[in-house]
N, C-alpha and C positions, 0 to 999 in steps of 0.2 A: 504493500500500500504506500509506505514511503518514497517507495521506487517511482513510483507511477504520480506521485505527488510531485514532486520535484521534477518529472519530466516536464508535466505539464505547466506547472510556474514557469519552467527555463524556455517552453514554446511561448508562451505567453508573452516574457520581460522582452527574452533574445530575441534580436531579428538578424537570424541569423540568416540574411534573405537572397542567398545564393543558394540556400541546400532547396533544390525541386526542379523540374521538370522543364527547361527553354525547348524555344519554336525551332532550335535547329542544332544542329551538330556543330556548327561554326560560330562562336562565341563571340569573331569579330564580327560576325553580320548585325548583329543584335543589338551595336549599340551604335546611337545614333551621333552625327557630329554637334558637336556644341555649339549653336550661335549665341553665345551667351555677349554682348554687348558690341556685336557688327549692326552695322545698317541693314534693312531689308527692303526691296524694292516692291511695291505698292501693288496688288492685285485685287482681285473679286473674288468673292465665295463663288463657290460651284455651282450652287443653287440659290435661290432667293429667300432661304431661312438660314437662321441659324440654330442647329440643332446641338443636344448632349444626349450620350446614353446614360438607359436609364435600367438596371440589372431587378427584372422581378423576384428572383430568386431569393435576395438580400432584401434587409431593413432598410426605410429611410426614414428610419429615427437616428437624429445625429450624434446622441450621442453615444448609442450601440452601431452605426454604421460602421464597417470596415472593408463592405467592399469599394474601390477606389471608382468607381463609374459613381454610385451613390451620394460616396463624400462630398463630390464636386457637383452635385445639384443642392447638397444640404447647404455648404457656401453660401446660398444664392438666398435659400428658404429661411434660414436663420441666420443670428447676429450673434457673434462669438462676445464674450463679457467684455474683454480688451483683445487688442490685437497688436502680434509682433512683428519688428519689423527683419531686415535679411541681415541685420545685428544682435539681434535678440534683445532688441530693446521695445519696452510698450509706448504701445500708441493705445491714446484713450478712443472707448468705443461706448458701449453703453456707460460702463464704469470707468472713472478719469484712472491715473496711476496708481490712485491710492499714498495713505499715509500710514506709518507704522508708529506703534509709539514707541517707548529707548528701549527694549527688548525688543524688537520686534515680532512679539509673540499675541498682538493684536491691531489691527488692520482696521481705518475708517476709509471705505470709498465713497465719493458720491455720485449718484446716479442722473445721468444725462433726461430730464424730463419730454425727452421729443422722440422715442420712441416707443410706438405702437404695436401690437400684434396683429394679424389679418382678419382678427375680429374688431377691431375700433378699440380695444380696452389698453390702457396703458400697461406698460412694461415696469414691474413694481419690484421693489427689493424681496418680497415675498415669491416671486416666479424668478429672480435670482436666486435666492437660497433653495427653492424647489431643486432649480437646475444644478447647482451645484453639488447636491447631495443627492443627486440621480446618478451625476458623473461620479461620484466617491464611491458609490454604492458598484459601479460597475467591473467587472472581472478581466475586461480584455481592452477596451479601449484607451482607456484611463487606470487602468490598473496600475497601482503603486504610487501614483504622480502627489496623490492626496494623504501619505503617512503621516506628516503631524497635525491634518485636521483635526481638530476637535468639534468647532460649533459654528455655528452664524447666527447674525440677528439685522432687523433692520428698523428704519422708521418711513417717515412720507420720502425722503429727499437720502440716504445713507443706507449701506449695504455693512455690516461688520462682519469679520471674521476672526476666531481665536486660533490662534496655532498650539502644540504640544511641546516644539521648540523654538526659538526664535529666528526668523529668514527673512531677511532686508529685501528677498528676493522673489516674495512669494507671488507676488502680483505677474509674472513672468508664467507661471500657474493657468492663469485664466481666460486663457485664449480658446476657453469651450463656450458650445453654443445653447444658447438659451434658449428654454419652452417653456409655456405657459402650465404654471401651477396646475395640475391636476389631468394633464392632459400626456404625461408618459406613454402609457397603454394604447393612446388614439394612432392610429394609421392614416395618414402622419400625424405626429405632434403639432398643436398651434404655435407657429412659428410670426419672426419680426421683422424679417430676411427684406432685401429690394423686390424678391419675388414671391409667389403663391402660387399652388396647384391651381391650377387651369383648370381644363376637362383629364383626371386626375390618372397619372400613366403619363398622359398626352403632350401636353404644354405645362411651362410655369409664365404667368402672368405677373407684369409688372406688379405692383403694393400700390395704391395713391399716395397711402396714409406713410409711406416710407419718407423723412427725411430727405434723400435725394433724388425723390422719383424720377423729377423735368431732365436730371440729368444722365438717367440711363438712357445706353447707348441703343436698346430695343426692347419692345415690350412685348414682343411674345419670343419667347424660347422653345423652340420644337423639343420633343423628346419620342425617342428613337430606342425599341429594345433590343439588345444584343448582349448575349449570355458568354462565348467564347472568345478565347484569346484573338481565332484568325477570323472571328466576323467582327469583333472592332477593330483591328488593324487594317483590313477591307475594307471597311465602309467609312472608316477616316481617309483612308487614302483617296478612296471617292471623294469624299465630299460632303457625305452622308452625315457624318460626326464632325464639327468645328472645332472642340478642343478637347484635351484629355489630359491625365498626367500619368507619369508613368516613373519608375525606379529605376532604372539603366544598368544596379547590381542586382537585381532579384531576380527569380524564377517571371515573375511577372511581368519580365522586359519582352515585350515584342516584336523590335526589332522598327520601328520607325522611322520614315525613309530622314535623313540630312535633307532632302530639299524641302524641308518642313522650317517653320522659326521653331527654335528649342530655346524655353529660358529656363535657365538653371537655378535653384534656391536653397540656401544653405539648411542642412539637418540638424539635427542633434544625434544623429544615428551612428555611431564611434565602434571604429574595427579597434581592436588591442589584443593585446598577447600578456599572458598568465601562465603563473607555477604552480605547479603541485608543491606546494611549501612543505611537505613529508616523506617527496620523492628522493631518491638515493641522490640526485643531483640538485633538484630544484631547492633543498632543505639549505643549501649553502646560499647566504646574500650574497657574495661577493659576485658568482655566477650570475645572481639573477641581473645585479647592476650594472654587470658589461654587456648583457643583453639589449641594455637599452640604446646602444647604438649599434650594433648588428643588422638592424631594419634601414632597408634604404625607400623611407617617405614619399621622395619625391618621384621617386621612379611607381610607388603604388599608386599614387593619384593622375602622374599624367601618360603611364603608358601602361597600368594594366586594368587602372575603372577609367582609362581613355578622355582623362582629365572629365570624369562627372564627381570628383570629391576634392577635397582639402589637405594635404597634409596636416597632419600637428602634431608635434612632439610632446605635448600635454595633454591633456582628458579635458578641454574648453576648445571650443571652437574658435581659430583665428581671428572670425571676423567679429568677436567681441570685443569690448573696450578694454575690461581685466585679462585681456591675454598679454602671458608674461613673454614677450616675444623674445628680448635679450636673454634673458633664460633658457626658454625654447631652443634656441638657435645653440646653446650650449650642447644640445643633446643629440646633435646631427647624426647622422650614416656616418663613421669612419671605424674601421675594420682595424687599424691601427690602436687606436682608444681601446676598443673592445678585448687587444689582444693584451695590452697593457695592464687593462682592470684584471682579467684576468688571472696576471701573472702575479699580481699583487695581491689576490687573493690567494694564492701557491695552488692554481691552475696552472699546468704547466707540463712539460713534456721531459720527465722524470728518468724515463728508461731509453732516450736516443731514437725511437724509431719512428720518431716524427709526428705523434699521435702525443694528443695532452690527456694529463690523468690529473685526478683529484687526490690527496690524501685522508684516506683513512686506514691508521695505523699501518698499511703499505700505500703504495703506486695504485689506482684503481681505475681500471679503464673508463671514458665514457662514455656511452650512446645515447644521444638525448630522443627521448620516445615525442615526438610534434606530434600532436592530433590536429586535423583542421576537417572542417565538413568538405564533401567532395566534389560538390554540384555548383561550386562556385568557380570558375578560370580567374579570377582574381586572387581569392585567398588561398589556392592551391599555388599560385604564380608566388606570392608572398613567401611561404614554406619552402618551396622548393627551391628560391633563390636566396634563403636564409641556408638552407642545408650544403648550395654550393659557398656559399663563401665565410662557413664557419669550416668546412673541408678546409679551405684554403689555408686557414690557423689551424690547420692540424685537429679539430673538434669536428667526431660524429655524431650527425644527424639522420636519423630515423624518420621521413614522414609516413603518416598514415594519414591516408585520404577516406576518411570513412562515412558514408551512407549516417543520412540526420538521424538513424534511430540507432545504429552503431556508436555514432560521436556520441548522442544523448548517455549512453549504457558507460563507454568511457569515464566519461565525467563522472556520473556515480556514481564509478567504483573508485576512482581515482587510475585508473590505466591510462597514466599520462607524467610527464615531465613538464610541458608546456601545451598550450591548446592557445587555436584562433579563436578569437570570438566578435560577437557582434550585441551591441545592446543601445535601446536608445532612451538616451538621460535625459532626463527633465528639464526643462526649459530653464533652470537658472545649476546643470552640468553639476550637480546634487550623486554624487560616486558612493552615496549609504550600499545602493546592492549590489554593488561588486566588492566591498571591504569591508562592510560590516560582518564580524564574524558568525551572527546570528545570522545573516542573509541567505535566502534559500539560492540565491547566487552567487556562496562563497563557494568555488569550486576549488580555491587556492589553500583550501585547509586551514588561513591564517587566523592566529587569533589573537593577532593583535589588537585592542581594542584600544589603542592611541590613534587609528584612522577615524574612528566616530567621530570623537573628542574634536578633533581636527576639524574636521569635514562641517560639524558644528558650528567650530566658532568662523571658518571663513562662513556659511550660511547667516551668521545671525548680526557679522559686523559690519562698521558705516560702510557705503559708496567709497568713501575716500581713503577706507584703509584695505577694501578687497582685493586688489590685485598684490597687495603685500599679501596679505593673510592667502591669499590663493597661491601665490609664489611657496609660502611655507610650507603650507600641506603636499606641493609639487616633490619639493626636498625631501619631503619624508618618504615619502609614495619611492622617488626614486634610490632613496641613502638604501631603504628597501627591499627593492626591488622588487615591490606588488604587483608593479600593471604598468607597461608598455604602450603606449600611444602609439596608433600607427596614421589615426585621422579618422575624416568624418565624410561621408557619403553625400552627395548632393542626391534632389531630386526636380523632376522636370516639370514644367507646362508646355505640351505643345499647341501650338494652332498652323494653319494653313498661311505660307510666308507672305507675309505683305495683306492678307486679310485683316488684321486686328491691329491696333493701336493702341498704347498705352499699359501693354503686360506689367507688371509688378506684384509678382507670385512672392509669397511668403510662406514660413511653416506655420501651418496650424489653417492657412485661405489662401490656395494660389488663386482665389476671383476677390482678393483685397482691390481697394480701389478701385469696384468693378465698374462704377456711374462716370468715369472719367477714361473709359476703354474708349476709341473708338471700331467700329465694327463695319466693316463695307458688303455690301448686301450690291446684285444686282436689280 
């Protein structure tokens, strides 16, 4: 039972979203080229609407959707509480920034009085706190994001929330979308969105009562159903479907032609590399901390995710303001470094025959056992290019490429030295279930409980001291040698090149800014 417990949390948190099933044998076919900030020359839709799919299969309750056709009409229907921007910083929406008070272990927002739902009825801190405790309460979309929630409350004009610990940060949180008080269970949910079910299936129809109505770009939306991978990559290509998004490292990349506009938006979705901290090798720090420049970053973001990711040599995504860059940049790819830590940890090649051994009480050979999931050409590209050039300093490396319910069974038993992974962190890069020793995603055995402690006070202190206190916690992570940054995964918006104007996809609403799109229709 624990067994199977703990699979299921690790599919849940992990996206570990290479392990499954692509459109094709050719790995380079699949991913498309980046226009991520070229000019694009001016064209017509295909036809005289502009449509999205719409998957009957799936929920379009937004906040149990997870099919990605679904997500991208909820967008549209509902109003996220705040929204971030491709920094991860808030932009106020219903709810301004918010204010914390000196713990910040309680929260006053206040509520923007000019939106309405598709019934006429105002949008009330009580259908806030509904939604947000629809989102806590949920298993798979939101699951974990809400750990130090405790409560809410509000009045005519104020939204409160109580944390369990204190996070300067937490308003980064609330980029879920709101439904009306008592309407969970309704098919769909009453929603605030620019748009409303139409003839329902069918179309969504502009809102009047929206804040920016005058300024949407169109007021009927077609909607178009399509259940498989190759009848919306078809019927996009036609013309049929106007925009979509898509992952470029998952089983669920399609393979979308380049003469498409592709805009790219940063994740929080972070590849890293971990120890069995009880394994025969991984139980030595000194290993685990020359590990951390053994990975060559730059080469996994622009030629094996085909420049759809980030590098970073810490667990924060670059394009935030606390990224400790001068730091970062300390922790580069050099094989040299690597071989050095090494040897000053009395790693070292003991017996002359060109192979490094560890000591215990003799010379002891090593072969370090990688596990990485197999269905990924990236993170198998990662592995296998760590194993040649840890050969090269004389250190054996073992990859096993193992099938998602193989790697799952690894983990659990611990039949591992080091493993790839993937998990995607919280909007204010919150590392509690990867190092918390209690965490059902401590696969690394550690039980250190100085990373909590840690992890805490960069969470709870000022704007002006986090990128020190985030620097800190990085030192420790790395004196360590817990977790290995290797970056962070983009994902896409595509539309039809020179149809649309004004893209500005974010995480959490690639249709942010959607009243200021322009849209060219024949």
């Amino acid at each position: 039972m624990k067994k199977k417990l703990l699979c299921f949390l690790l599919a849940a948190m992990l996206l570990l979203t290479g392990c499954g099933r692509r459109a094709s044998s050719d790995p380079n076919s699949l991913i498309p080229e980046s226009t991520r900030g070229k000019d694009v020359t001016r064209a017509k839709a295909a036809d005289n609407y502009f449509s999205l799919n719409y998957n009957e299969d799936f929920s379009l309750n937004p906040i149990l959707a997870t099919n990605h056709s679904n997500q991208l009409l909820c967008d549209l229907v509902y109003e996220n509480m705040v929204e971030l921007d491709d920094n991860f910083e808030v932009v106020p929406n219903v709810l301004d920034a918010g204010l914390p008070n000196d713990t910040a272990t309680y929260w006053t927002f206040t509520i923007d009085p000019g939106h309405v739902f598709h019934d006429g009825t105002p949008v009330t801190g009580q259908d806030i706190r509904y939604s947000l405790e629809r989102a806590v309460a949920t298993q798979d979309r939101y699951r974990g994001r809400f750990a130090s929630y405790q409560g809410s409350g509000y009045d005519e004009n104020h939204f409160y929330v109580t944390l369990g610990i204190g996070d300067t940060q937490f308003n980064k949180l609330l980029n879920i979308p709101i439904i009306k008080s008592g309407t969970m269970d309704d098919k769909p949910p009453m929603g605030s969105g620019p748009y409303d079910y139409g003839d329902y299936g069918k179309t969504l129809e502009a809102y009047e009562g929206y804040p920016g109505y005058n300024e949407l770009p169109i007021k009927t939306i077609h909607l178009v159903s399509y259940s498989t991978a190759d009848e919306i990559l078809s019927n996009f290509e036609d013309g049929v479907i106007d925009a979509v998004t898509n992952d470029p490292s998952s089983y669920t990349n399609i393979g979308y032609s380049s003469s498409n506009e592709i805009r790219n938006f940063n994740t929080t979705n972070l590849h890293y590399i971990m120890f069995n901290e009880e394994g025969l090798i991984g139980r030595y720090s000194g290993f685990r901390q020359a590990m951390v420049y053994a990975f060559d970053r730059v080469n996994w973001a622009e030629n094996l995710m085909h420049g759809n990711a980030t590098a970073a040599a810490v667990p924060m995504h670059p394009a935030c303001a606390d990224y400790p860059l001068e730091y970062a940049s300390q922790l580069s790819y050099n094989l040299d470094t690597c071989r050095i830590v090494l040897e000053n940890a009395g790693i070292r090649d003991y017996d002359d025959d060109g192979e490094l051994e560890y000591m215990s009480g003799t010379a002891q050979e090593i072969d370090v056992n990688f596990i990485v999931c197999s269905d990924s050409s990236a993170k198998t590209g990662v592995a296998r290019r760590f194993a040649e050039d840890m050969a090269s300093i004389g250190m054996k490396v073992t990859v096993r490429e193992l099938t998602w319910e193989e790697y799952l069974t690894a983990l659990e038993e611990g039949d591992f030295d080091m493993y790839y992974g993937e998990v995607k962190l919280r909007n204010n890069f919150d590392l509690t279930e990867l190092l918390d020793p209690d965490s059902s995603l401590n696969y690394s055995r550690s039980i250190d409980t100085g990373y909590v402690a840690m992890i805490n006070n960069y969470l709870a202190c000022s704007a002006s001291q986090r990128s020190a206190v985030y620097q800190q916690l990085c030192e420790y992570i790395n004196t360590n040698g817990a977790l290995i940054s290797i970056g962070f995964e983009d994902q896409q918006l595509i539309v039809h090149r020179g149809v649309i104007r004004g893209l500005n996809p974010n995480l959490g609403n690639p249709f942010f800014d959607f009243q200021n799109w322009e849209i060219m229709l024949e």
